[in-house]
N, CA, C and O atoms as CSV, one atom per row, in Angstrom:
chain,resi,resn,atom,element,x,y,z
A,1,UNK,N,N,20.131,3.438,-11.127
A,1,UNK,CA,C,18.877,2.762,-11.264
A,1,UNK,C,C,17.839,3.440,-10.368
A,1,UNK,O,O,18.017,3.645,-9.167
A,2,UNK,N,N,16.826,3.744,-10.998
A,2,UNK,CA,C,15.538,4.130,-9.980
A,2,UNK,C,C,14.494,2.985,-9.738
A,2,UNK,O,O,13.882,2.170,-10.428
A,3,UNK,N,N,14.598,3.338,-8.375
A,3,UNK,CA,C,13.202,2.203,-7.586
A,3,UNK,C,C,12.053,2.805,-7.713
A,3,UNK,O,O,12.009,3.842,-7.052
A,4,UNK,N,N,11.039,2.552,-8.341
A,4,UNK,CA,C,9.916,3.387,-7.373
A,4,UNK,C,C,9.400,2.318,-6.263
A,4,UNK,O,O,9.773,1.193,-5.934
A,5,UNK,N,N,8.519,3.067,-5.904
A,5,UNK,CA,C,8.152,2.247,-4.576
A,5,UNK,C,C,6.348,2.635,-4.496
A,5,UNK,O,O,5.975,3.807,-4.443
A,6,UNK,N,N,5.403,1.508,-4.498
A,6,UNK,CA,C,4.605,1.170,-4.716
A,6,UNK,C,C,2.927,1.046,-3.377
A,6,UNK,O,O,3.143,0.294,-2.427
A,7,UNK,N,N,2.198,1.394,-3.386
A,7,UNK,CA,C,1.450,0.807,-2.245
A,7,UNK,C,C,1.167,-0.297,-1.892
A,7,UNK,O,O,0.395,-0.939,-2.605
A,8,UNK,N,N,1.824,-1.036,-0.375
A,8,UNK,CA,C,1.491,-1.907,-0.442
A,8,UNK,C,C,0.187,-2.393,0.540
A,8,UNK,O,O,0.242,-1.642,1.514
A,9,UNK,N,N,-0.663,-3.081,0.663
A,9,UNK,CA,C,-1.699,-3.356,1.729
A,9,UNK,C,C,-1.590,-5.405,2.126
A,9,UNK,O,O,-1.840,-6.401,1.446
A,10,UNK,N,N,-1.114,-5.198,3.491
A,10,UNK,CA,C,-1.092,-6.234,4.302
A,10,UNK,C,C,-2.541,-6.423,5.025
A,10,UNK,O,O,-3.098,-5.370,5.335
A,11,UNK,N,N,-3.302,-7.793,5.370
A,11,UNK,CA,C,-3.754,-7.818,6.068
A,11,UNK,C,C,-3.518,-8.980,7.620
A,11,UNK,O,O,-3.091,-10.129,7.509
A,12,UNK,N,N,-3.750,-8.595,8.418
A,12,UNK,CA,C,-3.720,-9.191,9.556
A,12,UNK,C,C,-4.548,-10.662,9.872
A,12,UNK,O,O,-4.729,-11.194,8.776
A,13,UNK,N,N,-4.992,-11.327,10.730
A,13,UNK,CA,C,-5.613,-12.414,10.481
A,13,UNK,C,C,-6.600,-11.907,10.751
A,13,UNK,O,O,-7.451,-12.181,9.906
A,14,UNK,N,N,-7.184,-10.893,11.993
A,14,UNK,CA,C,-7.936,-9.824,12.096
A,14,UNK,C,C,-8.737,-9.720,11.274
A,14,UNK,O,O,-9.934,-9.860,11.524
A,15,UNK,N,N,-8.213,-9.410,9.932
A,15,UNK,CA,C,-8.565,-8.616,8.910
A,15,UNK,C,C,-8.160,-7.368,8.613
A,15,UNK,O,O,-8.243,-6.874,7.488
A,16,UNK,N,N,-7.621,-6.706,9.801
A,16,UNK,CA,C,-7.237,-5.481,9.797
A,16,UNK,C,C,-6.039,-5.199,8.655
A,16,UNK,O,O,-5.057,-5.939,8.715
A,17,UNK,N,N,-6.066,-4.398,7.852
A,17,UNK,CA,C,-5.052,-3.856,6.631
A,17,UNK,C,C,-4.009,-2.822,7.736
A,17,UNK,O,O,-4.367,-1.960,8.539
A,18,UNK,N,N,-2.799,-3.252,7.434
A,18,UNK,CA,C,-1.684,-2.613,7.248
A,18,UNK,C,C,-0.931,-2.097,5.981
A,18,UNK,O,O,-0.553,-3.012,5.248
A,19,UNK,N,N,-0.657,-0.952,5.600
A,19,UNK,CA,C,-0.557,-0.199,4.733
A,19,UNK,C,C,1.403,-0.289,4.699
A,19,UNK,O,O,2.160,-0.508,5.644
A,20,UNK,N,N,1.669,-0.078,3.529
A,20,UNK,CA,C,3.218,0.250,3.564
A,20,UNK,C,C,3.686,0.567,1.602
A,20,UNK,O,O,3.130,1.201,0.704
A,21,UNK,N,N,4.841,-0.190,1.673
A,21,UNK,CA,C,5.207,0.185,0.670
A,21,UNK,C,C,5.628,-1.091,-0.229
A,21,UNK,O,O,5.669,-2.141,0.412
A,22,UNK,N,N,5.866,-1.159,-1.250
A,22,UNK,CA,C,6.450,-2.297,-1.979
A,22,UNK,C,C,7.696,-1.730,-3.248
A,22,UNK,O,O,7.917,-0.557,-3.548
A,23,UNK,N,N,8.406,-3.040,-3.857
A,23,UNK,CA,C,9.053,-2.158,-4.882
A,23,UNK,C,C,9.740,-3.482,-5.479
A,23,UNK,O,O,9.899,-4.555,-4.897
A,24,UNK,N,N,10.086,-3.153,-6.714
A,24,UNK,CA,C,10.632,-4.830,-7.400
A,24,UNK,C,C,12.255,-4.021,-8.044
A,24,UNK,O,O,12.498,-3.072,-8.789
A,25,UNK,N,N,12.932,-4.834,-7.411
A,25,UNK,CA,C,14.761,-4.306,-8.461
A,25,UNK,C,C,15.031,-5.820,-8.506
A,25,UNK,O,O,15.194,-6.694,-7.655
A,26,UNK,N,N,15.006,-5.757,-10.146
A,26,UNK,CA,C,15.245,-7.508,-10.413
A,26,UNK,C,C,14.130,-8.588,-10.404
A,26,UNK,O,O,13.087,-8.783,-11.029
A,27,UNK,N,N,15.100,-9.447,-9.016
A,27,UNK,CA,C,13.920,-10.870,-8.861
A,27,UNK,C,C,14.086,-10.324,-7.515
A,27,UNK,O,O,14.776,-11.141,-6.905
A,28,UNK,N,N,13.709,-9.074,-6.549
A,28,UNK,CA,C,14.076,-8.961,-5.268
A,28,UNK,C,C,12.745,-8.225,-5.039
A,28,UNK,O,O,12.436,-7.180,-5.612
A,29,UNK,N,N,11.835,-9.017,-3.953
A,29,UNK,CA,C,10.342,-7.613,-3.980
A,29,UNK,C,C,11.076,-7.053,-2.572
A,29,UNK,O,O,11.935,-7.760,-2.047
A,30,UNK,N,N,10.699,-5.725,-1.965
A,30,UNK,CA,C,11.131,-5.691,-0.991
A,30,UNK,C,C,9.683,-5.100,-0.707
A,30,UNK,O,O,8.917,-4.736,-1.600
A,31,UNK,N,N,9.419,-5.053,0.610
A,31,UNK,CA,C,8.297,-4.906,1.524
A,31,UNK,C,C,8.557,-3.938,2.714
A,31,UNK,O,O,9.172,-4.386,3.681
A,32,UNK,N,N,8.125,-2.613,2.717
A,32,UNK,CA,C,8.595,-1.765,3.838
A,32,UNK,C,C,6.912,-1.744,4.622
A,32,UNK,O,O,5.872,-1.911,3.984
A,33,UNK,N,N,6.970,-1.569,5.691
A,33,UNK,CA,C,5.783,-1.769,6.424
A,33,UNK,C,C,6.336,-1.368,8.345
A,33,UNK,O,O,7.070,-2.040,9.071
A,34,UNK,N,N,5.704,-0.204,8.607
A,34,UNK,CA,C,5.874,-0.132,10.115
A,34,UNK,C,C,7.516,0.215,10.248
A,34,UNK,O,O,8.105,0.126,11.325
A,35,UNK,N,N,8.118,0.592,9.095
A,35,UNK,CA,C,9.208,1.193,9.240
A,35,UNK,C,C,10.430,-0.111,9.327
A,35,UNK,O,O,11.589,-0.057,9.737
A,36,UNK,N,N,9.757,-1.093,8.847
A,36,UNK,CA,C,10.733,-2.336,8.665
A,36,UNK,C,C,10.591,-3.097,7.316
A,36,UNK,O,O,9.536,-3.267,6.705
A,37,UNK,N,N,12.126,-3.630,6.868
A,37,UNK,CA,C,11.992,-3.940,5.327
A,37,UNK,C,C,12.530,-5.166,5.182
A,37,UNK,O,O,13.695,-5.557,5.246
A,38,UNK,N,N,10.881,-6.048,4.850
A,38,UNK,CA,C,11.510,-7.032,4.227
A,38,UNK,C,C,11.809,-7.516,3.306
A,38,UNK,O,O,11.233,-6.997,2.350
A,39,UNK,N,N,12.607,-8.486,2.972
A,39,UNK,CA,C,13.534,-8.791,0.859
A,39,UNK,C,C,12.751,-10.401,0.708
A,39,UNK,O,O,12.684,-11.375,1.458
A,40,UNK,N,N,12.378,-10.180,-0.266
A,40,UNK,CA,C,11.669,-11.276,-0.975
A,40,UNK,C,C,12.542,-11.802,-1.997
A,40,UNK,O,O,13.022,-10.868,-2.639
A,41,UNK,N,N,13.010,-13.140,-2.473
A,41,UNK,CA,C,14.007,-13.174,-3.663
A,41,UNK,C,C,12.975,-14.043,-4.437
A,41,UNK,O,O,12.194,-14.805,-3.866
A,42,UNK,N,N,13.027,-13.889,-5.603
A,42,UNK,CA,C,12.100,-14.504,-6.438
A,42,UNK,C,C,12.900,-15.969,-6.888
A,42,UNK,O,O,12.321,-17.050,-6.779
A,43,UNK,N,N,13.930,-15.883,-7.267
A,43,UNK,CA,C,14.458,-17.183,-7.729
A,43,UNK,C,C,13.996,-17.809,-8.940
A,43,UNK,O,O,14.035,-19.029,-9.095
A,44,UNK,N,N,13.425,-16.755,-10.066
A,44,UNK,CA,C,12.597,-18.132,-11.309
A,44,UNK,C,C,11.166,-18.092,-10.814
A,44,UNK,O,O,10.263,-18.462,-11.565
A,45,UNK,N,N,10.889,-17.622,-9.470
A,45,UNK,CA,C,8.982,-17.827,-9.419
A,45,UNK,C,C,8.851,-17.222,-8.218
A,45,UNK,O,O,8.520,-17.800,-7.183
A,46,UNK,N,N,9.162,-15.809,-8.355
A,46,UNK,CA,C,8.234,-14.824,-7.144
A,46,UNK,C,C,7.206,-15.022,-6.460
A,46,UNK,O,O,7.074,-15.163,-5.245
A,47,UNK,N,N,6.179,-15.030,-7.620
A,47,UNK,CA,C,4.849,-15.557,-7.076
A,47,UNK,C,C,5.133,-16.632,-5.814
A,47,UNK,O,O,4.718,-16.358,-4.688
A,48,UNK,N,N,5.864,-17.866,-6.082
A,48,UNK,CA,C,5.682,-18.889,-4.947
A,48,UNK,C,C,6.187,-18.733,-3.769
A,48,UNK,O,O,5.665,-19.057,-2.702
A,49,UNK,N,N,6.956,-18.359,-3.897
A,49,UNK,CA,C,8.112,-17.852,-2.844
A,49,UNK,C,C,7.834,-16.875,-2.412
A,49,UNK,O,O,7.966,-16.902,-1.189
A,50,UNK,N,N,7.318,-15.474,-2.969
A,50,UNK,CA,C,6.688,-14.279,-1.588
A,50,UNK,C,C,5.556,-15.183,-1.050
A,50,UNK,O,O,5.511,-15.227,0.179
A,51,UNK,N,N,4.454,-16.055,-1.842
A,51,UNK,CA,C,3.453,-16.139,-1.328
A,51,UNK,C,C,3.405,-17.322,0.139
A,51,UNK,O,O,2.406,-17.373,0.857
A,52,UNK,N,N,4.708,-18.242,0.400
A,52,UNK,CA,C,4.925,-19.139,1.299
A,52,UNK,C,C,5.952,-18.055,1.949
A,52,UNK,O,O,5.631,-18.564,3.023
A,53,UNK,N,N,6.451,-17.512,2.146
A,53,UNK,CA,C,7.548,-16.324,2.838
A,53,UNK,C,C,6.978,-15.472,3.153
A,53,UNK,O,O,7.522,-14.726,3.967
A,54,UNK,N,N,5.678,-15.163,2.706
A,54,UNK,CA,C,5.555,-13.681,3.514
A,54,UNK,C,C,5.036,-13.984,4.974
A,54,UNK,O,O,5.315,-13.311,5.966
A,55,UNK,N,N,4.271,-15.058,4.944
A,55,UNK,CA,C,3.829,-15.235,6.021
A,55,UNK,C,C,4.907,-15.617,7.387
A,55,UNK,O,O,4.732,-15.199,8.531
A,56,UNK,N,N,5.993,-16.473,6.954
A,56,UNK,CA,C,7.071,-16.734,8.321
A,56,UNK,C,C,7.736,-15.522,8.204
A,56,UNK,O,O,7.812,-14.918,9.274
A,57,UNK,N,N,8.225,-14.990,7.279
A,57,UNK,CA,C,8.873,-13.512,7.313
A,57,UNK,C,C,8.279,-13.158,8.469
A,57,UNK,O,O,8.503,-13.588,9.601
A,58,UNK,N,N,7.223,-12.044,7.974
A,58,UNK,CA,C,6.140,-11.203,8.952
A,58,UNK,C,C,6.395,-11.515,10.246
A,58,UNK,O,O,6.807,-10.670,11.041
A,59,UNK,N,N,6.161,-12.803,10.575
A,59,UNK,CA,C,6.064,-13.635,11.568
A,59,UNK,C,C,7.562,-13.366,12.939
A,59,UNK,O,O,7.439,-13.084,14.131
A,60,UNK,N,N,8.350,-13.508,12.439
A,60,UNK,CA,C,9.462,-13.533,12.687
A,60,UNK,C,C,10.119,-12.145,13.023
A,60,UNK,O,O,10.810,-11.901,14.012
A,61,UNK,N,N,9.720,-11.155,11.861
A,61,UNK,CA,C,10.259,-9.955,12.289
A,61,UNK,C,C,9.145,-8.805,12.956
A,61,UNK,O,O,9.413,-7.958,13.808
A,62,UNK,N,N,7.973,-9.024,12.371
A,62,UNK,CA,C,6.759,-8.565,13.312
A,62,UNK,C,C,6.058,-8.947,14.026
A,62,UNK,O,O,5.061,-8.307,14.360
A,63,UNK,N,N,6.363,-10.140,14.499
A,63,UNK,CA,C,5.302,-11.094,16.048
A,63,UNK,C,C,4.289,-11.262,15.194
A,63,UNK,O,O,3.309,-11.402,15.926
A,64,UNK,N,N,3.876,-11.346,13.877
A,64,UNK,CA,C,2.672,-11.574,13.568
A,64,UNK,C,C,2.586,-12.135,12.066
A,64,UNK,O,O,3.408,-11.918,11.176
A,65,UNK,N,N,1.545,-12.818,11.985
A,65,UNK,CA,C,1.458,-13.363,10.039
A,65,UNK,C,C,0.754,-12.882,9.231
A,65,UNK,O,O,-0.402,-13.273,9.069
A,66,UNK,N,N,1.376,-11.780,8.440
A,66,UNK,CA,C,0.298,-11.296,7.687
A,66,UNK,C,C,0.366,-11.597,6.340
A,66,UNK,O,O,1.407,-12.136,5.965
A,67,UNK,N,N,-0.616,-11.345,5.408
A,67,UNK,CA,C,-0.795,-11.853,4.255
A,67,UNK,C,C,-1.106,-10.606,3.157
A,67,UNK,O,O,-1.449,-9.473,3.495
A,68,UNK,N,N,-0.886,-11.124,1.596
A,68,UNK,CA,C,-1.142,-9.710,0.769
A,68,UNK,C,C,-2.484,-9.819,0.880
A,68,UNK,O,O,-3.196,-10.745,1.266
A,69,UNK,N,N,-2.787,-8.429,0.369
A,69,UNK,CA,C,-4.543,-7.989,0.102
A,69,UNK,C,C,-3.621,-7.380,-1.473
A,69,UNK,O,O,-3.051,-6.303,-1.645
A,70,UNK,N,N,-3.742,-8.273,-2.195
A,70,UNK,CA,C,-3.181,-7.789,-3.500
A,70,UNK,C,C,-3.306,-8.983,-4.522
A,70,UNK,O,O,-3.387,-10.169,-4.201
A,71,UNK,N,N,-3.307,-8.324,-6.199
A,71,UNK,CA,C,-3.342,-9.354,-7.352
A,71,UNK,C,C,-3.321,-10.859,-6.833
A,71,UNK,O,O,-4.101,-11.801,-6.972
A,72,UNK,N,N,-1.710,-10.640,-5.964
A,72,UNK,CA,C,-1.430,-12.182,-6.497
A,72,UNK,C,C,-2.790,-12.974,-5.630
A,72,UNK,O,O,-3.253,-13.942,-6.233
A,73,UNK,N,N,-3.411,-12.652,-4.357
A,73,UNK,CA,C,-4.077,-13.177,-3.139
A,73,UNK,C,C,-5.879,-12.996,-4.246
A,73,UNK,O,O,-6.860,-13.564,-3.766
A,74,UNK,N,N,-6.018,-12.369,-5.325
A,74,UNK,CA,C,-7.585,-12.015,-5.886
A,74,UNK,C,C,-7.418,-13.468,-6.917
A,74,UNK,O,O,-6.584,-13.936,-7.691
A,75,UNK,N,N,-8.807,-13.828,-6.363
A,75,UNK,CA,C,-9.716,-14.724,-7.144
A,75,UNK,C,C,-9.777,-14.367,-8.577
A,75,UNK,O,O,-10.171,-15.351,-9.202
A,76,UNK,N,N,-9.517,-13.220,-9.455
A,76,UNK,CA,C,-9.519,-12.956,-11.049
A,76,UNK,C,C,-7.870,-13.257,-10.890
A,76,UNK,O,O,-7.417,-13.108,-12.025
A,77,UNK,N,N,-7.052,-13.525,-10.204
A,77,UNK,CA,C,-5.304,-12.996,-10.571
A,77,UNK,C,C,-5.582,-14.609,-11.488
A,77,UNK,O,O,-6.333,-15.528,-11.162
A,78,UNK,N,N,-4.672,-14.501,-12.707
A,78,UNK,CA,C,-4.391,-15.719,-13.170
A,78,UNK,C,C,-2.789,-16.117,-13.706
A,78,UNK,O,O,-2.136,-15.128,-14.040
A,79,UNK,N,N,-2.089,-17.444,-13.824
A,79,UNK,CA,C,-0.867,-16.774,-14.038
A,79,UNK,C,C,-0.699,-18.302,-15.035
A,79,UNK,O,O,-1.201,-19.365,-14.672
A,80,UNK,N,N,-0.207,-18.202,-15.827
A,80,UNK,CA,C,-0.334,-19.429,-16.876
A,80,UNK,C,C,1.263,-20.401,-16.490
A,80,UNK,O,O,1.896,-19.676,-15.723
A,81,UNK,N,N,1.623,-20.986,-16.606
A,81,UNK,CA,C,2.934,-22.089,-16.461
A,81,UNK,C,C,3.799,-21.173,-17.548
A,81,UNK,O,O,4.971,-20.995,-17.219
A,82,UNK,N,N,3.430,-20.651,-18.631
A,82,UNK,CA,C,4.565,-20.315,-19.904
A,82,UNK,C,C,4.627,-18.210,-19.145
A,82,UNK,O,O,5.613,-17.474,-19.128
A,83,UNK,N,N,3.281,-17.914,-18.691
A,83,UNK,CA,C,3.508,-16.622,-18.125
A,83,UNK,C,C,4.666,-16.727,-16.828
A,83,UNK,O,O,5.704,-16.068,-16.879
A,84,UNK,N,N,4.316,-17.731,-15.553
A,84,UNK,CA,C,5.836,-18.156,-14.823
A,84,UNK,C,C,6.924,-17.976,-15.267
A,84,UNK,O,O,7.628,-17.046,-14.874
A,85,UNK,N,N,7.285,-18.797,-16.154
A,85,UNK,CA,C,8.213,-19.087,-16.862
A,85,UNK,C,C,8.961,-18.237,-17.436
A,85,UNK,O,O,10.184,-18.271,-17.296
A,86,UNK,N,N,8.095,-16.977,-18.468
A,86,UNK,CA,C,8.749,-16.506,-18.839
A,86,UNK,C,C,8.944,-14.962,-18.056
A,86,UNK,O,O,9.697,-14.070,-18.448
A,87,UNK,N,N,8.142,-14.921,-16.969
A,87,UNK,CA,C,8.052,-13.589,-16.327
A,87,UNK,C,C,8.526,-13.762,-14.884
A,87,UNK,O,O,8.336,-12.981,-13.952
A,88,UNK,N,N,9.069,-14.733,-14.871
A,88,UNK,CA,C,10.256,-15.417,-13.965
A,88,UNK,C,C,8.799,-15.380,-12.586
A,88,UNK,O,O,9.026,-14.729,-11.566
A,89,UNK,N,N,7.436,-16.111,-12.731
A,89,UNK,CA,C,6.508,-15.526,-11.400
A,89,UNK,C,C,6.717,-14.052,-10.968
A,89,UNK,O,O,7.035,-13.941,-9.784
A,90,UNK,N,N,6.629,-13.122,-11.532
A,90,UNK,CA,C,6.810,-11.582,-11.361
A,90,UNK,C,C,4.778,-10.869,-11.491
A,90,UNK,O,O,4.149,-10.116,-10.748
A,91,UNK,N,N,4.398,-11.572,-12.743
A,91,UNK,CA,C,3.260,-10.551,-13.099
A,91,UNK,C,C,2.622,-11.976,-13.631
A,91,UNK,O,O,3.233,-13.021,-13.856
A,92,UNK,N,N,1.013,-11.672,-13.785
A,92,UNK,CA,C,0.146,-12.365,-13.990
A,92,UNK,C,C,-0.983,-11.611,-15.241
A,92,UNK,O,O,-0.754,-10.747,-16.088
A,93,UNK,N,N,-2.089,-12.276,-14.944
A,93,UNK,CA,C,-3.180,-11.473,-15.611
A,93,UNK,C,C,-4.311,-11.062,-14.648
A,93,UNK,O,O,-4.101,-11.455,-13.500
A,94,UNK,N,N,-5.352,-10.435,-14.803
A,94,UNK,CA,C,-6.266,-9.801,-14.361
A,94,UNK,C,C,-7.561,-10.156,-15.391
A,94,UNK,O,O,-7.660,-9.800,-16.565
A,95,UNK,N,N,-8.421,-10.876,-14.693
A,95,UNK,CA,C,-9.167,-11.527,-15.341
A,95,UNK,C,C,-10.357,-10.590,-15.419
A,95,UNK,O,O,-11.090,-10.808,-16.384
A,96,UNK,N,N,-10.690,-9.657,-14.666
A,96,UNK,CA,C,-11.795,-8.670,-14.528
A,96,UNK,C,C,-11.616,-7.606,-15.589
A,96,UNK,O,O,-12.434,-7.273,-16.447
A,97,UNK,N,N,-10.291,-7.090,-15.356
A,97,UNK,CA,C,-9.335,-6.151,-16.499
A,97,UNK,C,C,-8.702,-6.263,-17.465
A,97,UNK,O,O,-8.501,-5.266,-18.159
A,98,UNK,N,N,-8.096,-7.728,-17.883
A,98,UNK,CA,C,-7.925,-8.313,-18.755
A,98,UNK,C,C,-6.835,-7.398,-19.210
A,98,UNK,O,O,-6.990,-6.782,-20.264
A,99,UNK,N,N,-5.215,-7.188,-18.164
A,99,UNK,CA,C,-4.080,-6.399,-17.864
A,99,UNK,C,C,-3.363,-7.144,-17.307
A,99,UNK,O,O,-3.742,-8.047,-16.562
A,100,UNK,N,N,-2.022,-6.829,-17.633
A,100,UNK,CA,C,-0.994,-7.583,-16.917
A,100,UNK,C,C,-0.921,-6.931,-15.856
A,100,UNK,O,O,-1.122,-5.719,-15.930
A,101,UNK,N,N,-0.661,-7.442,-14.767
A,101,UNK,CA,C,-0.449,-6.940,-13.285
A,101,UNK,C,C,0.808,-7.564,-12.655
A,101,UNK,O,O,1.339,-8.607,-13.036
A,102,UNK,N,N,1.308,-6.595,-11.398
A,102,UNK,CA,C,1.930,-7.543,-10.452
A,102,UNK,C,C,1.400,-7.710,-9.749
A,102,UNK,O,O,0.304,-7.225,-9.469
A,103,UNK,N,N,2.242,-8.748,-9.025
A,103,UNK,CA,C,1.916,-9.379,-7.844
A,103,UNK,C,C,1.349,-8.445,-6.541
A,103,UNK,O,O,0.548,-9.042,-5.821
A,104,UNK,N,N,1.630,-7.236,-6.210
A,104,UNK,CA,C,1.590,-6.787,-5.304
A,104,UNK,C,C,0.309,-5.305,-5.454
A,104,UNK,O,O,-0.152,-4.568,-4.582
A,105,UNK,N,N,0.087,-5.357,-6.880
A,105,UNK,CA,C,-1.038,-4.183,-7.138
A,105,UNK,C,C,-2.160,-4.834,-6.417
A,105,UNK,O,O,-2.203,-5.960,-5.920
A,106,UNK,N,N,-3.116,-3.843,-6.463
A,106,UNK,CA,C,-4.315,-3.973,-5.751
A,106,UNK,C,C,-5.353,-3.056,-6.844
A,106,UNK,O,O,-4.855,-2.149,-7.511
A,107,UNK,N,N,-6.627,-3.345,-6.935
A,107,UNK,CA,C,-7.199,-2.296,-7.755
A,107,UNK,C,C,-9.048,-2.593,-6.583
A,107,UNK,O,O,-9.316,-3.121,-5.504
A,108,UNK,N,N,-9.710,-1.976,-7.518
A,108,UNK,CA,C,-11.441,-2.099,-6.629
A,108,UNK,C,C,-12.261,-2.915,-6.744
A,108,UNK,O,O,-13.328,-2.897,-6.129
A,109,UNK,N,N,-11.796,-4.071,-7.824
A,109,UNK,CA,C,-12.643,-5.343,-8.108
A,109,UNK,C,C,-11.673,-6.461,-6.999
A,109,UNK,O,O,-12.072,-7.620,-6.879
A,110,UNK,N,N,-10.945,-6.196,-6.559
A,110,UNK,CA,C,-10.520,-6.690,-5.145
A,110,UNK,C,C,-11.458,-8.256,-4.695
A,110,UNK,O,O,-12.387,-8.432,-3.906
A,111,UNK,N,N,-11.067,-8.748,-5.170
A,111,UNK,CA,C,-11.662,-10.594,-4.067
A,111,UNK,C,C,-10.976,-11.431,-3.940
A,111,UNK,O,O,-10.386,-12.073,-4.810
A,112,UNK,N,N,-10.947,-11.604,-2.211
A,112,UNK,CA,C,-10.055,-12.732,-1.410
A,112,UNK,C,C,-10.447,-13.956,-2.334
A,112,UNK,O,O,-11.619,-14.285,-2.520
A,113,UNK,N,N,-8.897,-14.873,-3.136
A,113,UNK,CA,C,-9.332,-16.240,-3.320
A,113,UNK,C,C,-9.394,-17.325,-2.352
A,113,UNK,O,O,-8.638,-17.191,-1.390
A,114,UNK,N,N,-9.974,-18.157,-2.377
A,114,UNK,CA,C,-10.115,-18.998,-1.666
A,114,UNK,C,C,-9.142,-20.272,-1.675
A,114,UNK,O,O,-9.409,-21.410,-1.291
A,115,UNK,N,N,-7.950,-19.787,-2.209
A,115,UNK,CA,C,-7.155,-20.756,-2.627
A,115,UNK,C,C,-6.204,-21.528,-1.151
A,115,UNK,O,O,-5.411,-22.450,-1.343
């Protein structure tokens, strides 16, 4: 099986972006960053579960809470109950681009939701 492995961008509470890597095998995201890797398990809904985990993760193994600067965190990301469902929370839509995305892409129409 080949992984690729993806850009990933963290930000700090700062604001400051931390840069690393990302990569999906399965329902497993894994997160390399600062030379440390963390495993995300999706369980049926990725989306919910990286997005409440990344933050105590981080926390725990890097003294600090950081958050995505990515799809799932942009004000256009949209993800329907039957898209969940059937994309086990993996990928959404892109409301600017009107593209399926994951969770962890980033593109230049980029905006923090306020969610």
């Amino acid at each position: 099986m080949t992984v690729r492995h993806f850009p990933l961008h963290l930000f700090r509470e700062s604001g400051e972006i931390i840069e690393g890597d990302w990569s999906l095998t399965d329902e497993v995201l894994t997160c390399r960053v600062a030379n440390i890797e963390m495993k995300f398990e999706g369980d049926g809904d990725l989306e919910m579960k990286f997005s409440r985990r990344l933050p105590l993760v981080s926390d725990d193994i890097l003294g600090e809470e950081l958050n995505l600067k990515g799809c799932m965190t942009c004000k256009y990301f949209k993800m329907s109950g039957l898209a969940r469902d059937m994309g086990r929370g993996q990928r959404g839509r892109c409301l600017v681009n009107s593209t399926v995305v994951e969770l962890c892409d980033l593109c230049d129409e980029y905006a923090q939701s306020e969610r």
